[in-house]
C-alpha positions as CSV (number, residue, x, y, z in Angstrom):
1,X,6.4,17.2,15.6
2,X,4.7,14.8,13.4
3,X,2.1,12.6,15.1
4,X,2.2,8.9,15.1
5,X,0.1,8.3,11.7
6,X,1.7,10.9,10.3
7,X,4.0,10.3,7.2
8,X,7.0,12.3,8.7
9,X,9.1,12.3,5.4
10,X,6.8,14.4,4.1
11,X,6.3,15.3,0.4
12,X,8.5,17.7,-0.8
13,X,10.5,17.9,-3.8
14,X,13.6,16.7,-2.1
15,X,12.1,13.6,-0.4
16,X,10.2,12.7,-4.2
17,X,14.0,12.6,-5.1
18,X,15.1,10.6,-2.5
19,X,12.0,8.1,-3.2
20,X,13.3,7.8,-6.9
21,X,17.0,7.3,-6.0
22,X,15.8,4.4,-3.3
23,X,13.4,2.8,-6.1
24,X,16.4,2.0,-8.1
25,X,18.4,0.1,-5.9
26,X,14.9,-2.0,-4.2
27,X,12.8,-2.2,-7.4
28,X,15.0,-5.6,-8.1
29,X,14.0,-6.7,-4.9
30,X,10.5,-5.7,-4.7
31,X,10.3,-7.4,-8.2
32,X,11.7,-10.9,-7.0
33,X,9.5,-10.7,-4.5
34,X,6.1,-9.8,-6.5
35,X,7.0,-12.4,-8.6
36,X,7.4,-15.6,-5.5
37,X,4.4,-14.1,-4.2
38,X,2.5,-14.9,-7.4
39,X,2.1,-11.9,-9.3
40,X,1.0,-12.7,-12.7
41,X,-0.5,-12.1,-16.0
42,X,-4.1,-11.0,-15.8
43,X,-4.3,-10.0,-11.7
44,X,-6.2,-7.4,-10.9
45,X,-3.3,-5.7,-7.9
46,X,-4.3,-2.9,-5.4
47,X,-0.9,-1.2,-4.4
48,X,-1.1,0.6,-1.2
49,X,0.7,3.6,-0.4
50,X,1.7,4.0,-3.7
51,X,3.9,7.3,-3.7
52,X,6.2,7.8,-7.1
53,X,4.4,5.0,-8.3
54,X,7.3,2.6,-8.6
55,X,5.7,-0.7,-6.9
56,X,2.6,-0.5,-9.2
57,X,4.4,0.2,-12.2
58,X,6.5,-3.6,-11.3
59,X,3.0,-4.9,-10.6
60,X,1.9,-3.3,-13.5
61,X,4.5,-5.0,-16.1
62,X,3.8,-8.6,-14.8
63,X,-0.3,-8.4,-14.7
64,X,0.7,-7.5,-18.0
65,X,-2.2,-5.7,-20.3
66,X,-4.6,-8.1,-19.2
67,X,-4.4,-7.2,-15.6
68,X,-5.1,-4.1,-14.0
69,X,-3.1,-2.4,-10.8
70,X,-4.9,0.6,-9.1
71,X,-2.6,2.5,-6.7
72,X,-3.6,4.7,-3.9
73,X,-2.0,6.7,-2.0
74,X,-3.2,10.4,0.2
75,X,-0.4,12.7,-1.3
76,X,-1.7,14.4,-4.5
77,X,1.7,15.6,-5.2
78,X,3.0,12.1,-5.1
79,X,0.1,11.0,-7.5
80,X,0.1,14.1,-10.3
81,X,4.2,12.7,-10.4
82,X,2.7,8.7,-10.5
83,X,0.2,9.5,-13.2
84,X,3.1,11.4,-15.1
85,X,5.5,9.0,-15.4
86,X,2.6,6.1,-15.9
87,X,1.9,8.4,-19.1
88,X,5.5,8.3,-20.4
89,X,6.3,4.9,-19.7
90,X,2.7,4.2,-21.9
91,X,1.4,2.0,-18.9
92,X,-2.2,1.8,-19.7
93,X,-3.0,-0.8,-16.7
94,X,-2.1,1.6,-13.9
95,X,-5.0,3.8,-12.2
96,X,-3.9,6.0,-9.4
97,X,-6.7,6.9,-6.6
98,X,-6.0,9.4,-3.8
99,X,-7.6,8.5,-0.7
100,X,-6.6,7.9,3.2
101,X,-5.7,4.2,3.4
102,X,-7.8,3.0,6.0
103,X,-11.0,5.1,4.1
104,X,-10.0,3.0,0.7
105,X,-13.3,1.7,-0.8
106,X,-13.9,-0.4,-4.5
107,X,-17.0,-2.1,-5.7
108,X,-14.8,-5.2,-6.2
109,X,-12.4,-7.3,-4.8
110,X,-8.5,-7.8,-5.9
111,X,-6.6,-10.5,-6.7
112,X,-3.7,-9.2,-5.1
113,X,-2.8,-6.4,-2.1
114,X,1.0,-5.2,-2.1
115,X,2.6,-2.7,0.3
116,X,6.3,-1.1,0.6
117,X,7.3,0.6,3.5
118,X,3.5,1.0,4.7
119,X,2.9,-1.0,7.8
120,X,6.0,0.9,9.4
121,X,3.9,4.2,9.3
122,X,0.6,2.5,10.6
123,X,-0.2,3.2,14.4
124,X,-2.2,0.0,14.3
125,X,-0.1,-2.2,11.4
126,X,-2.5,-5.5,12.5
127,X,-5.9,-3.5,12.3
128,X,-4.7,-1.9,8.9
129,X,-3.4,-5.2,7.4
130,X,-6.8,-7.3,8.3
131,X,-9.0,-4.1,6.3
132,X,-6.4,-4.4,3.2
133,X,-7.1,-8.1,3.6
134,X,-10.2,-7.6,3.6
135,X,-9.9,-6.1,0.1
136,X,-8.7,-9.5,-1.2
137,X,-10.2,-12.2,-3.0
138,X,-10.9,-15.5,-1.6
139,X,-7.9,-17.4,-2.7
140,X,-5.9,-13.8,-3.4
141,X,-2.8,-12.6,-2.5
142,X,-1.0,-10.3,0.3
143,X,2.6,-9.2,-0.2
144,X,4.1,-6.5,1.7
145,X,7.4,-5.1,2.2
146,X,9.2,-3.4,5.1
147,X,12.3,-2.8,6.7
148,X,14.6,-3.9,10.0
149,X,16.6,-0.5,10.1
150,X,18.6,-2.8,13.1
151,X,20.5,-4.9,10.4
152,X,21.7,-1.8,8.8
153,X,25.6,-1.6,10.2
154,X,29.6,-1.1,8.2
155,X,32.4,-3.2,8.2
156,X,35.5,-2.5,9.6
157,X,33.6,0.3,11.3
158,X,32.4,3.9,10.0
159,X,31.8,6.1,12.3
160,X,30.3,8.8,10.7
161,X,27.6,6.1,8.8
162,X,27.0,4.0,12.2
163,X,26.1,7.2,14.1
164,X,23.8,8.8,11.5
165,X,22.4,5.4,11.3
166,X,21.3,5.5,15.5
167,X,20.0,9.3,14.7
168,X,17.8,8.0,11.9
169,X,16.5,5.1,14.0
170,X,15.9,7.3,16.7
171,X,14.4,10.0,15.4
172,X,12.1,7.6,13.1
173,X,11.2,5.9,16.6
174,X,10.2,9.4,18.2
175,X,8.1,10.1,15.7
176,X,5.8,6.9,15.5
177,X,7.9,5.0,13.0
178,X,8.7,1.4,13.5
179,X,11.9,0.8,12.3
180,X,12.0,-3.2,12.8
181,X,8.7,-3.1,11.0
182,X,10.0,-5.9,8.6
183,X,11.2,-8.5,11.4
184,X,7.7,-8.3,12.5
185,X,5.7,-8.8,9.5
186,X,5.8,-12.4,10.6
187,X,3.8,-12.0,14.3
188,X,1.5,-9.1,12.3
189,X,0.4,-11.2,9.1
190,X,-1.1,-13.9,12.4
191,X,-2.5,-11.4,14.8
192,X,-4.3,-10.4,11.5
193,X,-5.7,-13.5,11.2
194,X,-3.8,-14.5,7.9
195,X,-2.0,-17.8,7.0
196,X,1.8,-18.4,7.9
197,X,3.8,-16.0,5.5
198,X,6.5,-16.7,3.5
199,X,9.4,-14.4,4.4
200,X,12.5,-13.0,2.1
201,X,15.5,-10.7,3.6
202,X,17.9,-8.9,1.0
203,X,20.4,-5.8,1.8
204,X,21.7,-3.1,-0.4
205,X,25.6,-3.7,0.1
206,X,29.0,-1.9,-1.3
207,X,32.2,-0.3,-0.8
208,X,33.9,2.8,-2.2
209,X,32.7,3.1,-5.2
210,X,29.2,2.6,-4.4
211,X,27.4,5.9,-4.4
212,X,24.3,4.8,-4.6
213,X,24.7,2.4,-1.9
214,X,26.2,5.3,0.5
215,X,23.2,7.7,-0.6
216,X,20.3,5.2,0.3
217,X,21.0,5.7,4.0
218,X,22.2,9.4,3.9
219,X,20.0,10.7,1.7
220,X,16.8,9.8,4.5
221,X,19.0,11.3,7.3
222,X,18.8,14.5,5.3
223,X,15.4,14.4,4.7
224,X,14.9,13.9,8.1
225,X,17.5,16.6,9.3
226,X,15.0,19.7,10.6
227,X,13.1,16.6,12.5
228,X,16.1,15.3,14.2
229,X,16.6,18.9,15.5
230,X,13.2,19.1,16.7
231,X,12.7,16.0,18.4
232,X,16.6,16.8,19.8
233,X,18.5,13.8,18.1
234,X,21.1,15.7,16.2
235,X,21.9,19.4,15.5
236,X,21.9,20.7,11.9
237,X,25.6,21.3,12.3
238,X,26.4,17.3,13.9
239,X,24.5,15.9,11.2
240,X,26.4,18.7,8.5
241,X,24.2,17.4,5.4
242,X,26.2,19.0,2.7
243,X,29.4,17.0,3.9
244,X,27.4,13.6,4.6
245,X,28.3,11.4,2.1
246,X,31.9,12.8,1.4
247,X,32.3,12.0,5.0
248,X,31.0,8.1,4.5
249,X,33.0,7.7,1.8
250,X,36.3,8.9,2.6
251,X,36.3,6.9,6.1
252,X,35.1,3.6,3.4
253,X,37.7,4.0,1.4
254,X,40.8,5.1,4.2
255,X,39.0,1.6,6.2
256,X,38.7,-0.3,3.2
257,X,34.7,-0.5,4.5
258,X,31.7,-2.0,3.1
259,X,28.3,-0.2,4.3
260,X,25.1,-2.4,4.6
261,X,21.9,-0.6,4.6
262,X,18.8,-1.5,6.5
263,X,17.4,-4.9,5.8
264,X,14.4,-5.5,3.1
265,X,12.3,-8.2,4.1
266,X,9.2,-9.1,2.2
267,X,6.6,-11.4,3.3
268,X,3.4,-12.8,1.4
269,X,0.6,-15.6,2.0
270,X,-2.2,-16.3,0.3
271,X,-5.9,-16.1,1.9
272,X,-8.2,-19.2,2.2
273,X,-10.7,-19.9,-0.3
């Protein structure tokens, strides 16, 4: 069972997948965000927890060649695919650093520390947010992004998404995972000692014909399949993975249902100077 600071998604091949599929449908999202929070031309942007890659190459594209984004992130596996795709895409102001977060260490501050789905996976989200904080210039910037898996619900009902969506929630939950993580950034940017935030909520919505939409959701209950077996949530043969989303969409389209995944909420302030 993974333990509480733990990233119980893991790494593997699948779950890089799933991490690419997901980055298309938030990317927009994270990008609106970046760009209220004040990400611009010339910044010099740590990205924390950077994965794929996909939040530093947004920062990346409106520091513009001027500015500089270094992402970290503990998965080498992750990073060799980050660096790969920063090559392709020609992106000259991305560096990628693999390091534990709490142990990252640079000779100068940022203008800017952004996070996405982060905090959630922190046993101590306050402690870790004052240390990235801390990482900041005076005057700099602190965006981060997380979820409220509560918000996530179908309309008329769907049986089959609504009860995958309770065995994600609580096998995320029995495995250290906050999943109302983004309702919370509020209460967590103050106990760290930071200014007021401003807050943002968005959803990934659709009917029928939205695949993408259907997979967002499914595609983590899969990941997280053998886990909900271990920590006794669901069976292998109740959650039937190969079936999932055939399942979801056929009860959409006999209900005429729309599917709402979990809330994106983004919140950002800017430190005192």
């Amino acid at each position: 069972m993974a333990t509480p600071n733990e990233y119980v998604l893991g790494h593997s091949a699948g779950e890089l997948e799933r991490l690419r599929r997901q980055a298309q449908l938030l990317n927009p999202i994270t990008r609106q965000y970046l760009i209220e929070a004040g990400i611009a031309p010339g910044m010099r942007v740590l990205d924390v927890g950077s994965g794929l890659g996909d939040v530093a190459f947004l920062a990346a594209e409106l520091v513009g060649p001027s500015g500089h984004v270094v992402g970290v992130d503990r998965s080498p596996d992750a990073l060799i695919l980050a660096r790969s795709r920063a090559k392709e895409q020609s992106l000259a102001n991305v560096t990628f650093v693999e390091s534990e977060l709490t142990a990252t260490a640079f000779d100068q501050h940022f203008d800017a520390a952004i996070g996405r789905f982060v905090l959630c996976h922190q046993p101590d989200p306050v402690a870790f947010l004052r240390k990235i904080s801390r990482l900041v210039r005076p005057g700099g910037i602190v965006v981060f992004q997380e979820s409220d898996n509560k918000q996530r619900r179908s309309y008329p009902p769907i049986p089959t998404y609504d009860v995958m969506s309770e065995w994600i929630d609580e096998t995320l939950r029995r495995t250290g995972v906050d999943v109302r993580m983004g309702i919370k950034l509020y209460s967590t940017f103050l106990a760290a000692r930071l200014a007021e935030p401003t807050m943002r909520l968005q959803a990934v919505i659709g009917g029928a014909k939205a695949l993408d939409e259907a997979h967002f959701e499914a595609d983590l209950a899969v990941t997280l399949g053998a886990v909900m077996e271990e920590t006794g949530v669901a069976t292998a043969d109740e959650l039937d993975a190969d079936s999932l989303v055939d399942r979801i969409v056929q009860e959409m389209i006999a209900n005429q249902s729309v599917i709402i995944g979990r809330a994106v909420i983004g919140a950002w302030t800017r430190l005192p100077e």
